[in-house]
N, C-alpha and C positions, 0 to 999 in steps of 0.2 A: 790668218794662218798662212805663212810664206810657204811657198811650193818647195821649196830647198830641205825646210824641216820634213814634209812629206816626203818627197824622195830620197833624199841622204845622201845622192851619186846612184841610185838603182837608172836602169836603163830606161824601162818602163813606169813613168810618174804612175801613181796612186792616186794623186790627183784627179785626175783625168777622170778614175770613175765614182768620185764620191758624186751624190746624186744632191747632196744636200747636210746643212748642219743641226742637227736634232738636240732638243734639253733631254736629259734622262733624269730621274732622279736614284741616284745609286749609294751605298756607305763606302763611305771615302776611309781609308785607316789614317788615322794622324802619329800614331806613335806607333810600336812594338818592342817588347823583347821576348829573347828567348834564355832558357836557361834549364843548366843539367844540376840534379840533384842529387844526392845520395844520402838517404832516409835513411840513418840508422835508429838500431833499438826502439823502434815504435811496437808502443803494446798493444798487443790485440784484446780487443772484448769479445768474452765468448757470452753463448746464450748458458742454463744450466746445465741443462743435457751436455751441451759441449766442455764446459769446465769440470765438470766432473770426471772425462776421461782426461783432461790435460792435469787434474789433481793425481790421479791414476798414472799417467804416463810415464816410463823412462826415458826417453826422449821423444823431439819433434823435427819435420822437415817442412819447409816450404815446399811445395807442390806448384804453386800459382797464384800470382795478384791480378785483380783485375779493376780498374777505378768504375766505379759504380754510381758516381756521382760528384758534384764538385757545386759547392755556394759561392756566390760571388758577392760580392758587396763594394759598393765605388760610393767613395765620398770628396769631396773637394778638399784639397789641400791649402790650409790656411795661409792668408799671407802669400802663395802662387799660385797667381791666375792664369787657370786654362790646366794646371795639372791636377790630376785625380790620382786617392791611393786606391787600388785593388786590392782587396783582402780574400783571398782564394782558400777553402776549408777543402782536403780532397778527401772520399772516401774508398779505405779501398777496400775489396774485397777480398780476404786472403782464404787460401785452402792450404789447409796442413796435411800433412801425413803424420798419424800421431801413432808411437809404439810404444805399445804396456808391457814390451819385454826385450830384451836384446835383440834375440833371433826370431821376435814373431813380424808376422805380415804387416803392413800400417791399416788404418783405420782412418779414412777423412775425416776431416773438422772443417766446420767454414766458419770465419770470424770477422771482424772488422777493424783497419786502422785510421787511425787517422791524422790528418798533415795541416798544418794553415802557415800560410807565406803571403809576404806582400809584394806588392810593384806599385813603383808610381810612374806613372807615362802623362805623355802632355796630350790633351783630349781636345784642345781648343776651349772656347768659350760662347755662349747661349745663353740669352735673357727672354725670348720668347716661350709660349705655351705652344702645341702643338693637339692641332683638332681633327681627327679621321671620320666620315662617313661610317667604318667600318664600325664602331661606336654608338648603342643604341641608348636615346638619354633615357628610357623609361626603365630600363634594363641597364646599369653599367657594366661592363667590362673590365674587372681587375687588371687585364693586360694591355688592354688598350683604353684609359684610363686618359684625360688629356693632361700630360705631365709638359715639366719645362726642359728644352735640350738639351737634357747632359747627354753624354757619349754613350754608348753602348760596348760595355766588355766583354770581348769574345776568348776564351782560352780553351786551349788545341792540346790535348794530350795524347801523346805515345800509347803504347801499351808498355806500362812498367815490368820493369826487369825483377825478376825474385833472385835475393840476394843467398838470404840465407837467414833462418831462425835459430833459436834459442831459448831454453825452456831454463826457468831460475825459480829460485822458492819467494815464498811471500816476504816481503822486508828487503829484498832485495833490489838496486838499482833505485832509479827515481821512481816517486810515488805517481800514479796515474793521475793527470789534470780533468778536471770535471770538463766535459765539454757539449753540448748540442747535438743532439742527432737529429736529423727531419724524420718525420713519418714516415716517408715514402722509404727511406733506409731501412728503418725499424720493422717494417714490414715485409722484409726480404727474408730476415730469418726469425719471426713468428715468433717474437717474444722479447722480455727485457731482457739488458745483459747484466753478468755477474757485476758488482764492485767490490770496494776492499776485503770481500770477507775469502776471496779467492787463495787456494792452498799454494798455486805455482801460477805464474804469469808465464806468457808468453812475448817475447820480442822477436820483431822481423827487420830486415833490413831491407829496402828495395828503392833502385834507381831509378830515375823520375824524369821525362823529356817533357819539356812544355812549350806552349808561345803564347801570349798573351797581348792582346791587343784592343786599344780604344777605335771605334766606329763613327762615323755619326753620316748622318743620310743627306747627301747634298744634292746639288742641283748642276750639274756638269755639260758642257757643249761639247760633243762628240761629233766628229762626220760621218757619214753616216752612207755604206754603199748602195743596198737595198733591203729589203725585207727579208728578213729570214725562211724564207719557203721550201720546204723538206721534199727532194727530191729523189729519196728513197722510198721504193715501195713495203709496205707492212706485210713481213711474210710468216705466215703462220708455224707454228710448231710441229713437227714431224710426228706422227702416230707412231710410226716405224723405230724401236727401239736400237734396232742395230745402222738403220740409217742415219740415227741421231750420233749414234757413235763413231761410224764413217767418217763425222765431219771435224771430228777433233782429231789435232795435230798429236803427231807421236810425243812421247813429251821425254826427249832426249837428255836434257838436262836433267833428268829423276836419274840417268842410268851412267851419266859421265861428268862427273860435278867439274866446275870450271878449275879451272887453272890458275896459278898466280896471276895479277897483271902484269903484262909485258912492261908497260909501261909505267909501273910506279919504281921507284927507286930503291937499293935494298936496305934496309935498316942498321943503324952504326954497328960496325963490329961484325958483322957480317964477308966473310970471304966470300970470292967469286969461285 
């Protein structure tokens, strides 16, 4: 490693105090994307108790999504080597505001949508098996399992935007696609959900931020300055309620919300 790369033109090399070059082993990203989405008319499944007030309702509002979960699934892609498809199923969580009358109050509902999209990103390529201590053979480990290097896909979601719902009658719009729920979903709201015998469906629209990416755990030469040794003392939590409060900052920005920026530019058609 040339001393030039390390400095760059800095005055003081960096060089000078690496102590030495260490292997780590860390996940390298070999690919990513990102991408923005806009989920329309996705139906929600209600439990029955919930579809009964949406067979009820005169209208419906979005209140709130929340992704609740998300399957991944990577497979190799035929015919090119070192790329994998991701098949991402996401689930979200939505809360309605449901009203059985023009002018009455709403009434929450919580239901569930759901989304599957692909990507294909290049992940490298791996013919080995990989073996951990952490792995007891008498006992196996589903998770740690001695498999062969594929990638590891990671995906990063936003908290989705609520767009806006829409309550319709049965027959209407496309037919709901059978799909997969895990347990661990199904168990959120304590019950099966309604199917086709439902009076009114429900559709939601909601925007979707992601990034998605292949990992894989390599072996890297790093320089290395010295140990990490924490030179801050561990200070305990205050008893004193109003001295806890002392220690936070006024929070000015609740009380003067900021300003345009100065410096972004103003938008076409706009006069000065």
């Amino acid at each position: 490693m040339s001393e030039n790369v390390l400095c760059s033109g800095c005055d003081e090399c960096a060089a000078d105090k690496i102590k030495e070059a260490v292997c780590i082993n860390a996940s390298r990203i070999y690919d990513s994307c990102s991408d923005k989405d806009c989920l329309e008319d996705l139906p929600v499944l209600l439990t029955k108790p919930g579809q009964c007030m949406i067979d009820k309702a005169a209208n419906v509002r979005l209140n709130d999504v929340n992704v609740c979960n998300v399957s991944i699934d990577l497979q190799p892609v035929p015919f090119n080597k070192g790329f994998y498809a991701v098949d991402m199923t996401f689930y979200f969580d939505v809360c309605l505001d449901v009203f059985m009358a023009p002018n009455a109050l709403p009434m929450p509902v919580k239901g569930l949508a759901v989304f599957s999209k692909r990507a294909v990103l290049f992940g490298s390529d791996g013919s080995v098996k990989v073996f951990s201590s952490d792995c007891n053979a008498d006992t196996p480990d589903n998770q740690n399992t001695p498999a062969r290097t594929c990638p590891k896909a990671v995906v990063q979601v936003a908290d989705p935007i609520p767009l806006c719902a829409k309550l319709i009658d049965r027959g209407c719009g496309a037919p709901m696609a059978p799909c997969r729920i895990p347990e661990s979903v199904l168990r959120r709201y304590g019950g099966e959900f309604v199917g086709a015998e439902a009076e009114k469906r429900v559709l939601v629209s909601v925007g979707l931020f992601t990034i998605v990416q292949l990992e894989r755990n390599v072996q890297m030469m790093i320089p290395a300055f010295d140990f990490c040794i924490p030179h801050k003392e561990c200070v305990s939590a205050s008893e004193d309620p109003c001295e806890l409060f002392g220690s936070i900052e006024f929070p000015t920005n609740e009380f003067f919300p900021s300003k345009f920026p100065t410096d972004q530019s103003r938008p076409c058609g706009c006069s000065s």
